[in-house]
MIVEX-397417 format. One line per field, with one value per residue (C-alpha): residue number from 1; residue in one letter; x, y, z. Coordinates in nm, 3 decimals, decimal comma. Each point is the difference from the previous one (the first is absolute). Layout:
i c(NUM; ...)
aa c(A; ...)
xx c(X; ...)
yy c(Y; ...)
zz c(Z; ...)
//
This chain:
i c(1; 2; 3; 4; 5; 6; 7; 8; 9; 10; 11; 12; 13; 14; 15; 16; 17; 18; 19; 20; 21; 22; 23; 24; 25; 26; 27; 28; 29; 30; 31; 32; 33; 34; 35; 36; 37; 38; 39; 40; 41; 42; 43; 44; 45; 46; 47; 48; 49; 50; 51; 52; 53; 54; 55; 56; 57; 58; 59; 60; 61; 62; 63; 64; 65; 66; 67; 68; 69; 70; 71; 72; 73; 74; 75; 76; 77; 78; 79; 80; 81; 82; 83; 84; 85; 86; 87; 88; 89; 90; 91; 92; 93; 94; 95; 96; 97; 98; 99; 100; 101; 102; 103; 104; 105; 106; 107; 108; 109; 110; 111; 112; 113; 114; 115; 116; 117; 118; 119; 120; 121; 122; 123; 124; 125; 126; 127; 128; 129; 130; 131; 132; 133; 134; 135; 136; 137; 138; 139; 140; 141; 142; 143; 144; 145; 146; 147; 148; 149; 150; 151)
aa c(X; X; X; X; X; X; X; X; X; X; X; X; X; X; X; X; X; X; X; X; X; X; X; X; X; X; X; X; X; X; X; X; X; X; X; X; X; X; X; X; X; X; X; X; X; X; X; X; X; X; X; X; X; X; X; X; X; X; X; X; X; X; X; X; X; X; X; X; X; X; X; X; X; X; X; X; X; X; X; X; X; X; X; X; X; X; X; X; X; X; X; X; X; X; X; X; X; X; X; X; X; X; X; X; X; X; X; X; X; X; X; X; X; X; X; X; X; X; X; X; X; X; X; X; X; X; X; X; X; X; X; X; X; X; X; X; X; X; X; X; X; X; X; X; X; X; X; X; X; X; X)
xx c(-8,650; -0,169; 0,114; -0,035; -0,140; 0,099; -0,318; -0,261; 0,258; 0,025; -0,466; 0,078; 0,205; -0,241; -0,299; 0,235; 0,134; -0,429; -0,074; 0,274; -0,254; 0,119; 0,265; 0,182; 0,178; 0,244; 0,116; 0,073; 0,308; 0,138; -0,224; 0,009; 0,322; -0,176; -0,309; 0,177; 0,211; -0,371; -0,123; 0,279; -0,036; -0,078; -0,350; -0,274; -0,296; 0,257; 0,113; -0,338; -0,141; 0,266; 0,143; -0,294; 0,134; 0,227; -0,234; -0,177; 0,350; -0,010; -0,344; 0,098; 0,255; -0,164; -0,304; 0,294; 0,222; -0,157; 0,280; 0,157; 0,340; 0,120; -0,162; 0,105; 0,337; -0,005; -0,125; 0,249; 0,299; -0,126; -0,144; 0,420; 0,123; -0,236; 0,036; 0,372; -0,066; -0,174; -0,350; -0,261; -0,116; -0,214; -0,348; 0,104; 0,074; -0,323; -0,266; 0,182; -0,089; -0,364; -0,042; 0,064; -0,081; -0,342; -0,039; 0,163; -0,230; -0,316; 0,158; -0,055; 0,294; 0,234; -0,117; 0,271; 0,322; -0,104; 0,021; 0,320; 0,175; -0,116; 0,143; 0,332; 0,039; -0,108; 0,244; 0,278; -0,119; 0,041; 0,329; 0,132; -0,114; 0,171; 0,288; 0,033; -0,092; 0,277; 0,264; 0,044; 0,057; 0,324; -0,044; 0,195; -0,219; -0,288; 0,099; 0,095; -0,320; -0,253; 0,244; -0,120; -0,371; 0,027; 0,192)
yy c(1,963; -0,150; -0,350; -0,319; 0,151; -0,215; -0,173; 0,318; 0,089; -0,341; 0,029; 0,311; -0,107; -0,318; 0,304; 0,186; -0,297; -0,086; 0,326; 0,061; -0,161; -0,091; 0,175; -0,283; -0,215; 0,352; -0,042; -0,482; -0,092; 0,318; -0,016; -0,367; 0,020; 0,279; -0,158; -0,323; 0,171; 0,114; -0,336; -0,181; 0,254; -0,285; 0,130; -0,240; 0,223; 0,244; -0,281; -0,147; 0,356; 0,070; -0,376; 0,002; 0,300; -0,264; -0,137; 0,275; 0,047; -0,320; 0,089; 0,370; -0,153; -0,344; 0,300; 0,213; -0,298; -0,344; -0,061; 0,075; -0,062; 0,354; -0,033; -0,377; 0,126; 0,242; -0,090; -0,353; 0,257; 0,212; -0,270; -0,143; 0,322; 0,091; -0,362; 0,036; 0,293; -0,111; 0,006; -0,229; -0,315; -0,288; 0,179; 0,189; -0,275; -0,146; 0,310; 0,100; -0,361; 0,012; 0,304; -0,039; -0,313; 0,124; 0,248; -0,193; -0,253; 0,237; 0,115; -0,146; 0,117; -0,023; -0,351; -0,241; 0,259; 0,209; -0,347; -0,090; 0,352; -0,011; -0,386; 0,129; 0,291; -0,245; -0,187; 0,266; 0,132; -0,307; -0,057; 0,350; 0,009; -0,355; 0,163; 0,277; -0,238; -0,217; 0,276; 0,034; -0,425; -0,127; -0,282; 0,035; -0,240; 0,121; 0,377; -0,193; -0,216; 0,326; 0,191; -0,269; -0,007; 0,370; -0,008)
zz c(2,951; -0,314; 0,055; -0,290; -0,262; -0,226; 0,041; -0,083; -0,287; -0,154; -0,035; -0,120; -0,306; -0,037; -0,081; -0,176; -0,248; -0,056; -0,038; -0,311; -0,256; -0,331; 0,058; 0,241; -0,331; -0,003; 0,350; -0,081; 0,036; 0,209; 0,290; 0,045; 0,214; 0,265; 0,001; 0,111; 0,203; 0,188; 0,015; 0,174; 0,313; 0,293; 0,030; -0,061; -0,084; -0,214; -0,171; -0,129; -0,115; -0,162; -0,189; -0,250; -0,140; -0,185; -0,153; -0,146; -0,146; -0,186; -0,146; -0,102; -0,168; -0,123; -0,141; -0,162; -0,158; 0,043; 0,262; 0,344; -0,106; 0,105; 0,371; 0,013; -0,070; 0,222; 0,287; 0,002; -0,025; 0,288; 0,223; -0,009; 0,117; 0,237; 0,188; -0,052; 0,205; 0,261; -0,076; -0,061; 0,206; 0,014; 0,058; -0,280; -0,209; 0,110; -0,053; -0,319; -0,115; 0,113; -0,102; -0,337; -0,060; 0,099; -0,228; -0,288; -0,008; -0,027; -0,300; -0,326; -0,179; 0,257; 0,200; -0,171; -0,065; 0,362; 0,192; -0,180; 0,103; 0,367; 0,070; -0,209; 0,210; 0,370; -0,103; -0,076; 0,384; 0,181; -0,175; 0,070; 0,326; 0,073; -0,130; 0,205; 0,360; -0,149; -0,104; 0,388; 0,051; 0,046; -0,169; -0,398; -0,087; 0,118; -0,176; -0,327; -0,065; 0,075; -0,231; -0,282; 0,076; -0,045; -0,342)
//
């Protein structure tokens, strides 16, 4: 009857998290793990509404404490479960990058230490997301090697 809506739903929370004011540094780390959850529905246009929502995390945060280190945190501990899971793929791993990396570098504060978190976390994606495509191989090996990369 309704269909997707995870689509409409997923704008809506975009306006709601802008419209929350100074009042968004109450609702870092604990809405880090939904709000990923959001952006890694396959849906292209959801997806880049809704990832620079991160990093107006890192500069609620960076304003509050000088640092990210809760979001950072965060989001690398929830990004492993979720592609555990399932989620996540390569578009995502290549919009979240752009994305960010965009908006990082506009940034004075966060330029240097925003570009450093969004090739750590790349790199964490591409290695979890090897891992899962490899979990499936038959090949020890194979399993053994993308096991490392990962640790």
């Amino acid at each position: 009857r309704y269909g997707d809506m995870r689509r409409q739903i997923g704008f809506e929370i975009r306006d709601m998290w802008y419209n929350l004011g100074q009042h968004k540094i109450k609702f870092i780390p604990e809405m880090v793990g939904p709000i990923l959850e959001m952006t890694l529905i396959p849906e292209t246009e959801l997806r880049k509404a809704t990832i620079p929502i991160f990093f107006d995390m890192m500069q609620c945060e960076f304003h509050s404490t000088r640092s990210f280190q809760m979001f950072e945190n965060e989001i690398i501990t929830k990004l492993d479960h979720e592609v555990e899971g399932g989620r996540g793929d390569e578009q995502y791993k290549v919009l979240f990058d752009k994305i960010l990396l965009e908006h990082c570098r506009k940034h004075k504060y966060l330029a240097k230490s925003g570009e450093t978190f969004v090739k750590l976390v790349v790199r964490l994606m591409e290695r979890l997301l090897d891992y899962r495509t490899i979990m499936h191989d038959e090949n020890k090996e194979n399993r053994m090697s993308c096991t490392v990369n990962v640790l």
